[in-house]
Backbone as numpy.savetxt, mean C-alpha at the origin, in Angstrom:
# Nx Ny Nz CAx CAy CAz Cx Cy Cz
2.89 -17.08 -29.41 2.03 -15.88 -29.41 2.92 -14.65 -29.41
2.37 -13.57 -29.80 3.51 -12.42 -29.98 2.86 -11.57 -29.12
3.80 -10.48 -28.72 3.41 -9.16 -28.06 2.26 -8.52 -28.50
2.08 -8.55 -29.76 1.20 -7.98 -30.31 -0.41 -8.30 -30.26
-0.64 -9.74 -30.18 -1.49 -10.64 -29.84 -1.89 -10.41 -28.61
-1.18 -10.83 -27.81 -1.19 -10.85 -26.16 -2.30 -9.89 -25.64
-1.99 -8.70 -26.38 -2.74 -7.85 -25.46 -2.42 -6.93 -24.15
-1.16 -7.12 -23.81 -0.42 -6.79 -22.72 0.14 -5.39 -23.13
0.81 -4.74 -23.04 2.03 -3.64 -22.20 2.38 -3.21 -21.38
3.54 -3.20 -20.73 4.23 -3.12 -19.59 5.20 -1.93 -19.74
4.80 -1.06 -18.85 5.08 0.32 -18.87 5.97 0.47 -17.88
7.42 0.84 -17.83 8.36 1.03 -16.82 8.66 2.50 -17.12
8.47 2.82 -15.73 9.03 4.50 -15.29 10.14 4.89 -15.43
11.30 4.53 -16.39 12.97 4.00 -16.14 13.40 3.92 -17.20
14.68 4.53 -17.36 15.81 4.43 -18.20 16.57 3.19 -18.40
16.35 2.40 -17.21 17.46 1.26 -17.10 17.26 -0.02 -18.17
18.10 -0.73 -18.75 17.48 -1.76 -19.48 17.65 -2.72 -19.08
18.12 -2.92 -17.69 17.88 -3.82 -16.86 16.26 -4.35 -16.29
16.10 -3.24 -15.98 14.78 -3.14 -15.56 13.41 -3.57 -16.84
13.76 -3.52 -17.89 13.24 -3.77 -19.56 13.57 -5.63 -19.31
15.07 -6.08 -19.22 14.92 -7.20 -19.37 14.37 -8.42 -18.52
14.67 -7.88 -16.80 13.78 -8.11 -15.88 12.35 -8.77 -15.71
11.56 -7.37 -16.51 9.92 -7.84 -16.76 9.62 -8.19 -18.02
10.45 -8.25 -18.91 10.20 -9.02 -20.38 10.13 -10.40 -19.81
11.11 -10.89 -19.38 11.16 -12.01 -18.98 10.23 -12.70 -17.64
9.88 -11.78 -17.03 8.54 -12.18 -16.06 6.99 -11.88 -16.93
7.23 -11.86 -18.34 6.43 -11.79 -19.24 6.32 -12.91 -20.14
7.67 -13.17 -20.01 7.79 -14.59 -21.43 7.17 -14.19 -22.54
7.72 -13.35 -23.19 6.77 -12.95 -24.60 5.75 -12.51 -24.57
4.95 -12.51 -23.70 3.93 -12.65 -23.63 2.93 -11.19 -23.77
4.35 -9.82 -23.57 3.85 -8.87 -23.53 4.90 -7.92 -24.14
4.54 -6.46 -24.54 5.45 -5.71 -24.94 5.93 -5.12 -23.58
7.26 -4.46 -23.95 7.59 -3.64 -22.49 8.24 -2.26 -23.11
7.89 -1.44 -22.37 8.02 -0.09 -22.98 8.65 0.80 -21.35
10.07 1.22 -21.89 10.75 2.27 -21.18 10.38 3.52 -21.02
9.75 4.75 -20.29 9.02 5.76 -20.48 9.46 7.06 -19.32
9.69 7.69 -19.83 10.04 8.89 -18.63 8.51 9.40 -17.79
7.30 9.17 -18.07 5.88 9.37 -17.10 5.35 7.98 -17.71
4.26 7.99 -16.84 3.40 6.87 -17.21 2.78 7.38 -17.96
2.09 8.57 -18.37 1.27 9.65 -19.02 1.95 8.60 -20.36
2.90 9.01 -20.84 3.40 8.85 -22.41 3.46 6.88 -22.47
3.32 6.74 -21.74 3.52 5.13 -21.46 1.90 4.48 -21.84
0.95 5.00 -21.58 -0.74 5.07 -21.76 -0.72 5.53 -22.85
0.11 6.41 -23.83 -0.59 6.99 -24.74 0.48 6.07 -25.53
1.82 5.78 -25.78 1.97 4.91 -26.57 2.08 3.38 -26.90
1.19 3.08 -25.51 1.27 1.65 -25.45 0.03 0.78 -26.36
0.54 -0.39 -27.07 0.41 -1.02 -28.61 -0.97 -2.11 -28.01
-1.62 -2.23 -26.96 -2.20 -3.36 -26.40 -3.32 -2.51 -25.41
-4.14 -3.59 -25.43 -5.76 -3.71 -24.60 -5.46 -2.49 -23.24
-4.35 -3.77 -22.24 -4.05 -4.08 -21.08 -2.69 -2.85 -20.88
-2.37 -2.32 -19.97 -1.27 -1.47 -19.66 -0.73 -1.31 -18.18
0.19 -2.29 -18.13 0.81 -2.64 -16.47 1.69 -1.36 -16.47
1.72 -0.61 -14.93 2.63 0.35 -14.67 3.58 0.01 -13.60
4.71 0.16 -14.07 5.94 0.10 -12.80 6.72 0.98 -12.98
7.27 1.37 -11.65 8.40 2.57 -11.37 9.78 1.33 -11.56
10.90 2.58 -11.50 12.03 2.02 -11.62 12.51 0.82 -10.78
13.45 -0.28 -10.53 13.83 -0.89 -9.78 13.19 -2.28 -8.94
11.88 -1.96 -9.71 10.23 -3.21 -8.74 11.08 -4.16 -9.75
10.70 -5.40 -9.04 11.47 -6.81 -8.72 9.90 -8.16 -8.64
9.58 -8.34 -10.04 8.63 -9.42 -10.48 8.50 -10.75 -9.17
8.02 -10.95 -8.12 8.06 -12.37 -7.82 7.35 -13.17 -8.45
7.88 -14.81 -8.91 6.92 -15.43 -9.59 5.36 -15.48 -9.47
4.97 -15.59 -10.61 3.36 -15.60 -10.73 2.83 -14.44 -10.89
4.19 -13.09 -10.86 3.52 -11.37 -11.13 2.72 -11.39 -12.33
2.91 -11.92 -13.61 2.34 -11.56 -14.71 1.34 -12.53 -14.86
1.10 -13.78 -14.54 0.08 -14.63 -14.74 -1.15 -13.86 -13.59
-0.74 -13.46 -12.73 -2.10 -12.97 -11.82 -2.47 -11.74 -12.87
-1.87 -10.96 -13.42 -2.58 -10.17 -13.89 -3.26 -10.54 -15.45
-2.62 -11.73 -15.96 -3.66 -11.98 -17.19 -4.48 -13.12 -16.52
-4.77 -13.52 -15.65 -5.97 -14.19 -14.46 -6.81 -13.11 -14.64
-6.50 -12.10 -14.31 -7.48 -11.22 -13.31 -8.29 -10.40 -14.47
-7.68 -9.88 -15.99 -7.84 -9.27 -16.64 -9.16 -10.64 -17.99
-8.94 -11.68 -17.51 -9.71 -12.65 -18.12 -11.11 -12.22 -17.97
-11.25 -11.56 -17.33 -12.72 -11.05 -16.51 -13.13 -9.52 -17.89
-13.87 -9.62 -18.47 -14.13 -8.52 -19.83 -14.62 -7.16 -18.92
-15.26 -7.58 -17.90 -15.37 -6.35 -16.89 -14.88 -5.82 -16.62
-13.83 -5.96 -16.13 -12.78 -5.54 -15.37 -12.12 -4.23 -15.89
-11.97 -2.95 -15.64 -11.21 -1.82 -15.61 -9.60 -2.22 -15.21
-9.62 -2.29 -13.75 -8.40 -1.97 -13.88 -8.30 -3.28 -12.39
-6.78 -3.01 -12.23 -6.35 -4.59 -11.19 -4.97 -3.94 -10.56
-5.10 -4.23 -9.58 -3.22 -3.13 -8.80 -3.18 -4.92 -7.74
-2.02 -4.85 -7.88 -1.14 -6.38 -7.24 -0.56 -5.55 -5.66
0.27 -6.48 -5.34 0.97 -6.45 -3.91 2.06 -5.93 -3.90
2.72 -4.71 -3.07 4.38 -4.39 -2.74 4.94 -4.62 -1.57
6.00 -5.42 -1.44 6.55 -5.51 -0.85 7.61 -4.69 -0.45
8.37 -4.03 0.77 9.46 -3.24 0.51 10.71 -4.41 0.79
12.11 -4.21 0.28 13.08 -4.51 0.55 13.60 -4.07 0.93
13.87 -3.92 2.66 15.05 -3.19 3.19 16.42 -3.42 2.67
17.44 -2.15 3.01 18.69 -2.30 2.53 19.55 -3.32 3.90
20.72 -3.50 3.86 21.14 -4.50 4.74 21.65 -3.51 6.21
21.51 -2.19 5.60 21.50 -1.06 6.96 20.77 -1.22 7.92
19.18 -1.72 7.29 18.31 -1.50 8.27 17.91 -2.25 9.92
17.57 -1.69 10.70 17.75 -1.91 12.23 16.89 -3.46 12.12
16.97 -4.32 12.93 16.40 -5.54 13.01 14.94 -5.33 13.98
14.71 -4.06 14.45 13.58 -4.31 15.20 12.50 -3.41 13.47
13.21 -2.77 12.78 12.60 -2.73 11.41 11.69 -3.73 10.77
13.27 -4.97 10.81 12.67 -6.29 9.89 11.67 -6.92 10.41
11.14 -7.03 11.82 10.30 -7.37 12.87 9.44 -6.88 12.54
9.26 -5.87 12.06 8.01 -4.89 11.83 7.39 -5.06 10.67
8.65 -4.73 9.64 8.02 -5.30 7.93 7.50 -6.77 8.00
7.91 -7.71 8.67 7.44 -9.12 8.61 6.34 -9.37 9.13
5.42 -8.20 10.16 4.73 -8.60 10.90 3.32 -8.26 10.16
3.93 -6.78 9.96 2.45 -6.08 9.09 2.84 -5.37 8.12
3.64 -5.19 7.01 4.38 -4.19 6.58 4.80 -2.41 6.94
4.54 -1.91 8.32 4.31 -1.08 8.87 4.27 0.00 8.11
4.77 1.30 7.72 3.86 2.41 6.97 4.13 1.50 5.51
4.43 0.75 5.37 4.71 0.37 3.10 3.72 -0.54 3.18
2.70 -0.80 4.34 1.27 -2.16 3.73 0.27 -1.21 3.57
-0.13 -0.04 3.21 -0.97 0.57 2.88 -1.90 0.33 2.20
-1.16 -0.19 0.70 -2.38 -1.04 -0.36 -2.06 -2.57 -0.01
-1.92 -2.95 0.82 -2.23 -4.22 1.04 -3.35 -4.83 1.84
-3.81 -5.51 0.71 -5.00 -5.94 1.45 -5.24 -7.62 1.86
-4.18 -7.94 2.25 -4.34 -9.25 2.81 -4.05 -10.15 1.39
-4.54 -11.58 1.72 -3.96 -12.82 0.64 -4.79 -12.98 0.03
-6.45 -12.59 -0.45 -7.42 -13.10 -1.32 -7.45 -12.21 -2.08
-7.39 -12.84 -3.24 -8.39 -11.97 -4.63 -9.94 -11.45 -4.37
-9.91 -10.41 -4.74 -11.00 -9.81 -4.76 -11.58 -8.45 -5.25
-12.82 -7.82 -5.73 -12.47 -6.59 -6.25 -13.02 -5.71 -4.68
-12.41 -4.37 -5.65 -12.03 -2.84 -4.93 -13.33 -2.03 -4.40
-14.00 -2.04 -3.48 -15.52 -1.49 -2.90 -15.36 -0.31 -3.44
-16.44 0.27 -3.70 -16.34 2.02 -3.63 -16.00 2.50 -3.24
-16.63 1.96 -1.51 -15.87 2.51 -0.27 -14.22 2.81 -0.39
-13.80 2.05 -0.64 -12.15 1.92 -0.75 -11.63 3.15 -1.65
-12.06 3.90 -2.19 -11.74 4.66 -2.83 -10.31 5.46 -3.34
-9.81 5.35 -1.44 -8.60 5.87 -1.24 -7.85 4.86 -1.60
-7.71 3.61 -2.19 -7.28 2.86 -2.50 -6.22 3.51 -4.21
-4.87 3.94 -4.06 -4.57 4.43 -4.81 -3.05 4.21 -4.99
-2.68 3.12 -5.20 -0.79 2.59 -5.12 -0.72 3.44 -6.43
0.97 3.75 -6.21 1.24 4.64 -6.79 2.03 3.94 -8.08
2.19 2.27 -7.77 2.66 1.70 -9.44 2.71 0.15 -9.17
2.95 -0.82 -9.74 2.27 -2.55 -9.66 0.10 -2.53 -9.68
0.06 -1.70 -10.88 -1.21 -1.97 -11.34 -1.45 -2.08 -12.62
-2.80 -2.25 -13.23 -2.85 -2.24 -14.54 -3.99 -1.75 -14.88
-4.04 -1.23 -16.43 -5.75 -0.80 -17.07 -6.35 -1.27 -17.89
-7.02 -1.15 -18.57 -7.89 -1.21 -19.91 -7.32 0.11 -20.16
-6.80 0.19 -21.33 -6.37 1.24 -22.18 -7.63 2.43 -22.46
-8.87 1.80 -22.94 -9.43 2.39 -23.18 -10.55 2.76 -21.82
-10.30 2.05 -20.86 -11.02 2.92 -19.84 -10.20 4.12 -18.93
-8.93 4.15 -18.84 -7.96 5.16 -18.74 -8.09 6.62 -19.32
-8.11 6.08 -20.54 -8.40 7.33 -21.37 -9.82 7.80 -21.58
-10.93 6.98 -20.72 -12.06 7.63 -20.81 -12.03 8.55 -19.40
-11.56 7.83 -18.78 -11.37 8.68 -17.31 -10.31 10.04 -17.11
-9.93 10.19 -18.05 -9.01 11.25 -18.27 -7.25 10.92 -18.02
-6.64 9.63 -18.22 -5.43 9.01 -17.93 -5.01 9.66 -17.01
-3.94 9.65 -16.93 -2.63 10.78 -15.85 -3.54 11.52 -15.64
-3.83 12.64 -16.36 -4.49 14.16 -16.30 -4.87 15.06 -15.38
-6.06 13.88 -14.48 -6.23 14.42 -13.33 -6.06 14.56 -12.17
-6.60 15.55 -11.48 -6.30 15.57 -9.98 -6.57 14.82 -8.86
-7.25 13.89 -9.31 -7.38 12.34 -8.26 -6.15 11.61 -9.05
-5.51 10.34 -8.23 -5.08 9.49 -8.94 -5.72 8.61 -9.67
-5.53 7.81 -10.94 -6.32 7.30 -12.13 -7.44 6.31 -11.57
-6.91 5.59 -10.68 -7.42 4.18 -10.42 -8.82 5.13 -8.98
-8.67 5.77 -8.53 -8.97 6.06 -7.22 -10.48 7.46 -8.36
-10.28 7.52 -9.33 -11.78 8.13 -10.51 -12.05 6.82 -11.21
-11.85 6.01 -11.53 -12.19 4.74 -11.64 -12.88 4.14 -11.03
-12.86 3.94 -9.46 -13.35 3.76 -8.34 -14.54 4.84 -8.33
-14.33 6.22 -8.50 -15.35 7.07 -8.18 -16.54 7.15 -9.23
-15.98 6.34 -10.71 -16.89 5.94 -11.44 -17.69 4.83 -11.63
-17.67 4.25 -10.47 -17.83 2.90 -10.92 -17.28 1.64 -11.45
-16.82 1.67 -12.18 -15.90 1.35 -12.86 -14.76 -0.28 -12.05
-14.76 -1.26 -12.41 -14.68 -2.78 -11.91 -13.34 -2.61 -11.63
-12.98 -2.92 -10.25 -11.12 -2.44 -10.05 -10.87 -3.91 -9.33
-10.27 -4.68 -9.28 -9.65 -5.88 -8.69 -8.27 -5.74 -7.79
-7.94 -6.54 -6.93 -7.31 -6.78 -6.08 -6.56 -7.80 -6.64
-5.30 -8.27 -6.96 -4.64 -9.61 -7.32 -3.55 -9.37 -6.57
-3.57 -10.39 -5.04 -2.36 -10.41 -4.47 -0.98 -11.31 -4.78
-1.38 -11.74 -5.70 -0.13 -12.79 -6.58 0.30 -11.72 -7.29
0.01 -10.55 -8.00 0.82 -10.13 -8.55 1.63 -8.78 -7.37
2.60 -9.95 -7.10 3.92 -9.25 -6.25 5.06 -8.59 -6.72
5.50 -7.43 -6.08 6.78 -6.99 -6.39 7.62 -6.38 -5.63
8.41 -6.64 -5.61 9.69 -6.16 -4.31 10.18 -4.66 -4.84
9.94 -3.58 -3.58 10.34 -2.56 -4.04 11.48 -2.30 -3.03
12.75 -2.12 -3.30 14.08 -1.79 -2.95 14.13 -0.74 -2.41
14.29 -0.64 -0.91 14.06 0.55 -0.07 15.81 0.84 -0.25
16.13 2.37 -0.67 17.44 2.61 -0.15 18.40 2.74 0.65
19.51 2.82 0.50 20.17 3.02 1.65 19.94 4.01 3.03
19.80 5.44 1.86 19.90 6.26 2.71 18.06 6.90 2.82
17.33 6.11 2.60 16.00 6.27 2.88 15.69 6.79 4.75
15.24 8.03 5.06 14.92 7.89 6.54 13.83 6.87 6.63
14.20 5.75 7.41 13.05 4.59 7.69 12.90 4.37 9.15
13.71 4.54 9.91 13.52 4.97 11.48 12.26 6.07 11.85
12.66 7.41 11.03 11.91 8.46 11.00 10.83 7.90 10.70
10.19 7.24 9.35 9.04 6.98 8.79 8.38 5.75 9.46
8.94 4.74 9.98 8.76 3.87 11.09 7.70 4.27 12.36
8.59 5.59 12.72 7.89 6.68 14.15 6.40 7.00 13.67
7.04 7.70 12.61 5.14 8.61 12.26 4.04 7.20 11.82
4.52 6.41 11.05 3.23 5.39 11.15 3.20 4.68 12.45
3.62 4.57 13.33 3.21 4.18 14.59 2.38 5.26 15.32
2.81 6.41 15.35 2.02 7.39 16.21 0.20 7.70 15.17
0.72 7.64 13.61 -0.74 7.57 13.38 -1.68 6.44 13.71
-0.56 5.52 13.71 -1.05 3.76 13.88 -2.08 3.94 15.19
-1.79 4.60 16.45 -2.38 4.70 17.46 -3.49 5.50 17.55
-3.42 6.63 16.44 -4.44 7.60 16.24 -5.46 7.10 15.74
-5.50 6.24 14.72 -6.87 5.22 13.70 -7.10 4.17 14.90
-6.32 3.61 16.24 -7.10 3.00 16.56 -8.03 3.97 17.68
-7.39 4.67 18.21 -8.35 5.39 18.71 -9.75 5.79 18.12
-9.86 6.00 16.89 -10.69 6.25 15.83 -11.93 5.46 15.96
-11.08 4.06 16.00 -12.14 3.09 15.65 -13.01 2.86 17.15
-12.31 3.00 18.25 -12.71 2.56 19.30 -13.64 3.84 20.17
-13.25 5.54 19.46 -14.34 6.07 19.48 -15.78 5.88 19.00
-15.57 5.29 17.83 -16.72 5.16 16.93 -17.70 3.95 17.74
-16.75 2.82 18.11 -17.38 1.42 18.78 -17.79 1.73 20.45
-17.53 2.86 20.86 -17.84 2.60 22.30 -18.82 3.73 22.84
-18.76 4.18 24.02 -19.87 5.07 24.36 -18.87 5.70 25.22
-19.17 6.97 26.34 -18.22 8.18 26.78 -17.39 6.86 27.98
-18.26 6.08 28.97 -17.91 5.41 29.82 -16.79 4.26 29.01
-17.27 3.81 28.36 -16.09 3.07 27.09 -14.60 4.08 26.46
-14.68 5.37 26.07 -13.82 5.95 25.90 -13.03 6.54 26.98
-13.68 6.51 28.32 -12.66 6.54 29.15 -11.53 5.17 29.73
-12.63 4.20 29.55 -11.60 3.12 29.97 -10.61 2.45 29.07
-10.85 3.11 27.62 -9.83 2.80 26.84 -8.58 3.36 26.76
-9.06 4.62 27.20 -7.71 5.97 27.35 -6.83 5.21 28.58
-7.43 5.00 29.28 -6.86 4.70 30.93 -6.19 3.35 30.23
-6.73 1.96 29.42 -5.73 1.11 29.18 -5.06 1.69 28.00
-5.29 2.27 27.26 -3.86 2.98 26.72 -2.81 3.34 27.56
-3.09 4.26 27.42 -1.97 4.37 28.91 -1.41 3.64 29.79
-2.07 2.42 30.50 -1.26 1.57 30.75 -0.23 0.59 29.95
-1.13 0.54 28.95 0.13 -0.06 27.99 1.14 0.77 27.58
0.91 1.67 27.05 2.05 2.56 27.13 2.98 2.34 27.88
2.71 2.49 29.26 3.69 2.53 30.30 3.71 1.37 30.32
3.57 0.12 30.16 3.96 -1.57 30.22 5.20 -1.52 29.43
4.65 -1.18 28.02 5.56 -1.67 26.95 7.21 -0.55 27.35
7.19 0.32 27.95 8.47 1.15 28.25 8.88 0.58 29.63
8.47 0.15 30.68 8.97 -0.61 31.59 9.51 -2.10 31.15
8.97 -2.66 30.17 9.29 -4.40 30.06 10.01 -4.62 28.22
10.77 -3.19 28.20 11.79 -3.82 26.99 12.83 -4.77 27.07
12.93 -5.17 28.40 13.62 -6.24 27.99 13.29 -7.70 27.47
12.32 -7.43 27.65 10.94 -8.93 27.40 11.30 -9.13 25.28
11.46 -8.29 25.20 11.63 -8.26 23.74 12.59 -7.99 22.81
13.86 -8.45 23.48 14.95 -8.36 23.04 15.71 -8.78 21.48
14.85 -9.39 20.51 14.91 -9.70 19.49 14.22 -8.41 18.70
13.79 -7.62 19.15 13.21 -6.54 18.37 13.53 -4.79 18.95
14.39 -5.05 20.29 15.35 -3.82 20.52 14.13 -2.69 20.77
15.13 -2.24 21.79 14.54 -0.91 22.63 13.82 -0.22 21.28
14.03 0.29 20.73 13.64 1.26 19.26 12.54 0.57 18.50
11.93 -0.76 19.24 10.44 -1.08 18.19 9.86 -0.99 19.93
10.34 -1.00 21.15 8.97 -0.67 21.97 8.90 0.10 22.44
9.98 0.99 21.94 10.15 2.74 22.54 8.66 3.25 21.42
8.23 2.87 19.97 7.99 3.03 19.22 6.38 2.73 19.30
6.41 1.33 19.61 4.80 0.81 20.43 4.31 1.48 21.53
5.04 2.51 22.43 4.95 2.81 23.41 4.27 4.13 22.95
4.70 4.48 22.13 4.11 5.72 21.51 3.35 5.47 21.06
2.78 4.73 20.12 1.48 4.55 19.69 0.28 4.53 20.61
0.29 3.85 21.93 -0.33 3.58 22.14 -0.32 5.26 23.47
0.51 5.81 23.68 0.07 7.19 24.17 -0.56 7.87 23.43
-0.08 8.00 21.74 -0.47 8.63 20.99 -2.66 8.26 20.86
-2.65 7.14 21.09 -4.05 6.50 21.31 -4.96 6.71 22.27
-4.06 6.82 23.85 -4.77 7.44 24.92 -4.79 8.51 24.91
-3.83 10.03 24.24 -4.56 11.21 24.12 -5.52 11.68 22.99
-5.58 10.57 21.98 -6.69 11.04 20.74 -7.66 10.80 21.25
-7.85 9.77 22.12 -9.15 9.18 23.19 -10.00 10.49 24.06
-8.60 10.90 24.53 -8.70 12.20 25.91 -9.43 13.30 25.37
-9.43 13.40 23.88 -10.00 14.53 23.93 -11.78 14.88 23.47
-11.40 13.17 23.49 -12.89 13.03 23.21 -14.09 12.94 24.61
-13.42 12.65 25.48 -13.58 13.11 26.88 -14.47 13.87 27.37
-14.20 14.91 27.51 -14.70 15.87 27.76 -16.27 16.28 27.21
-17.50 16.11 28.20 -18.53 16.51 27.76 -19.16 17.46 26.90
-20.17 17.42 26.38 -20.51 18.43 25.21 -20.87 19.52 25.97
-20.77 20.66 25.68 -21.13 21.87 25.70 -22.42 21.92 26.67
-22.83 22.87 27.82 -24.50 22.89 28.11 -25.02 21.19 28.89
-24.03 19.85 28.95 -24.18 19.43 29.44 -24.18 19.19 30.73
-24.95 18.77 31.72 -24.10 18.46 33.38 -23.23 17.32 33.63
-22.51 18.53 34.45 -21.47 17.48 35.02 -22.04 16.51 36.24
């Protein structure tokens, strides 16, 4: 079968022709691959149905390209975004790797667990920024690149059939000198803020106080008993410790009675 047949193109953000021979070959013929300085020009000159986007340096794990001509078998279907993985560099702290292994901590954003499935409305914000794919021609009905939402996330706002394929994996190569300590911190402290969120929403004022109060105790658990966790180092429960303060004061401020009420 030829490129041409297939139906495929594979759009890389990248100069490198490493990166060209890489996903040709996690293609097996099966698709064209096109080098492109935006994805914009990558949509407009790509030769096929189907149009996979990747940034520089993403790393095919087997079964990347068969999940997406799986998923695209479906005539419905708009559009389909796969799984990223990050690859730390060999710099990174080991209470890090603890973290990426556990939940992908701030890089599992678009991850949505191990089943296939499509994209709710709801999900909207659902918007990875490259390991997805389109219908050519529903891209360009939605206005491609162009607009001020990201493509897939007016797709979603149109209706429009978006899939989930967690087989199609790809390892994205975190750098050396990436701050990941720093970025580590802030998704933990928001990490504590969404659960507070949720547990405002699920409880009542007598419930939001006793959650603040076990926040806070955990807090203070997890900074008294780092040694309990010595495979993951002071710097992932200095880190948990914050989250979960960060959780008992988003709680706290919900606290406080409404206006005109009695105390």
């Amino acid at each position: 079968m030829t490129t041409a047949d297939a139906g495929f193109s594979i759009v890389l953000r990248s100069g490198d022709p490493e990166d060209r021979r890489r996903f040709a070959e996690a293609a097996a013929g099966r698709a064209e691959v096109l080098l492109v300085r935006d994805f914009a020009a990558g949509l407009e000159s790509a030769a096929n149905e189907v149009v996979l986007f990747l940034a520089a340096g993403a790393r095919p794990l087997p079964g990347w390209f068969e999940a997406f001509e799986a998923a695209f078998s479906d005539p419905d279907l708009a559009a389909a975004a796969g799984r990223t993985f990050p690859s730390l560099p060999p710099t990174a702290s080991d209470w890090a790797r603890v973290v990426q292994g556990e939940n992908l901590g701030p890089f599992g954003r678009f991850d949505l667990g191990h089943f296939a499935r499509r994209i709710l409305p709801a999900e909207r914000s659902f918007a990875p920024a490259e390991n997805f794919a389109v219908r050519r021609c529903s891209a360009l009905l939605r206005g491609g690149f162009g607009g001020r939402l990201p493509l897939l996330r007016r797709l979603l706002l149109a209706g429009d059939a978006v899939a989930y394929a967690p087989d199609a994996t790809i390892l994205r190569p975190i750098p050396a000198g990436f701050p990941l300590e720093e970025r580590f911190a802030e998704w933990w402290q928001e990490h504590g803020r969404l659960i507070a969120r949720s547990e405002e929403q699920a409880t009542g004022f007598l419930g939001r106080r006793l959650q603040a109060w076990r926040a806070g105790r955990k807090s203070r658990r997890y900074r008294r008993r780092m040694a309990d966790w010595p495979e993951r180092g002071p710097e992932w429960t200095r880190l948990v410790a914050k989250c979960h303060l960060h959780r008992g004061r988003a709680l706290e401020l919900k606290l406080a009675p409404p206006p005109g009420s009695q105390s």
